[in-house]
N, C-alpha and C positions, 0 to 999 in steps of 0.2 A: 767775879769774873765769869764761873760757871754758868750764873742765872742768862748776865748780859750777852755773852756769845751762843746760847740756847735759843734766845727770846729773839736774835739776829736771824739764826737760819740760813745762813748764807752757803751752810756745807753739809756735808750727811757728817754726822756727832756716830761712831760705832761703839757701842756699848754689849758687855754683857751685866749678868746679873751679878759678878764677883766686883766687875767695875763699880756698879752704881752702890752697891754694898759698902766698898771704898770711901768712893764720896761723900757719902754718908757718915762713915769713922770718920773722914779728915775734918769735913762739917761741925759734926759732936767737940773734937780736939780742940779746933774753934773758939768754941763756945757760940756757934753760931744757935741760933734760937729756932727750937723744934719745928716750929708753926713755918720759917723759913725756910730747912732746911727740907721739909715735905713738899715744899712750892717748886724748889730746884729738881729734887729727885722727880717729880711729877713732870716738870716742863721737859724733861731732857728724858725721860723715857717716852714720854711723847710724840717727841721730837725728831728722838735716834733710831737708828738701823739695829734691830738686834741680832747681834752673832752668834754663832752655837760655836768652839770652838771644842774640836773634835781631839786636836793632837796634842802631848803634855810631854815638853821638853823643857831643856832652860837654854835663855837665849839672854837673858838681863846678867853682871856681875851680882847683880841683888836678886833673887827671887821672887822679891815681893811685887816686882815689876814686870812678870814673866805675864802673868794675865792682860797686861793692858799691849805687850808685843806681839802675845799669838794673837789675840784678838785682833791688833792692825794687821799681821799676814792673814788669817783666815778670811778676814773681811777685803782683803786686797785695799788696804789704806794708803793714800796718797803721801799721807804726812801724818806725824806724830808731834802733839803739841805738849812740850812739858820744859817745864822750870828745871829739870834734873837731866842734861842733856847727858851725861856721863854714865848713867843705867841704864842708856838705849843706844847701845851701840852700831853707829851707823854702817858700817862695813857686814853685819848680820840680819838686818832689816832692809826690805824690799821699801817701804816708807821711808820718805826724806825725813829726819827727824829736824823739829825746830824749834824756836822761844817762843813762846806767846805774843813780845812783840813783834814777832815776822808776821804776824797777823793783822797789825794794825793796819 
């Protein structure tokens, strides 16, 4: 799903380096195959807007999802696309948070 909505381009992809770091573990957890998983990280850093986020609060019930929230306020993101709608709490984020198939 990462490679095919990259390889589309239809939206600015905001990324930092803790994100694509991410990707990359969730990748590996996979068992997605190295050689692939260097094609995805390559296309989408390519691809993406890189953020510098400057500010470090917590805004997620999980922390582990604080990186990919400040990074959509720092980068002023429109929408937030994740399978985990319940860690991104829409009442504290400036981005509509959504599912993956609201993209379709």
């Amino acid at each position: 799903m990462l490679y095919k909505w990259a390889e589309k381009g239809n939206f600015v992809w905001l990324v930092t380096e803790d994100i694509l770091d991410e990707y990359k573990e969730v990748l590996k957890r996979l068992r997605v195959r190295s050689t692939l998983i260097g094609a995805v990280i390559n296309l989408i850093h390519e691809r993406a807007e890189p953020v510098n986020v400057h500010a470090s609060f917590e805004i997620s019930p999980d922390p582990k999802y604080d990186p990919f929230c400040l990074c959509s306020e720092e980068g002023n993101a429109d929408f937030i696309v994740t399978l985990n709608l319940k860690d991104f709490p829409q009442e504290r984020l400036r981005a509509k948070v959504i599912s993956p198939e609201a993209m379709a």
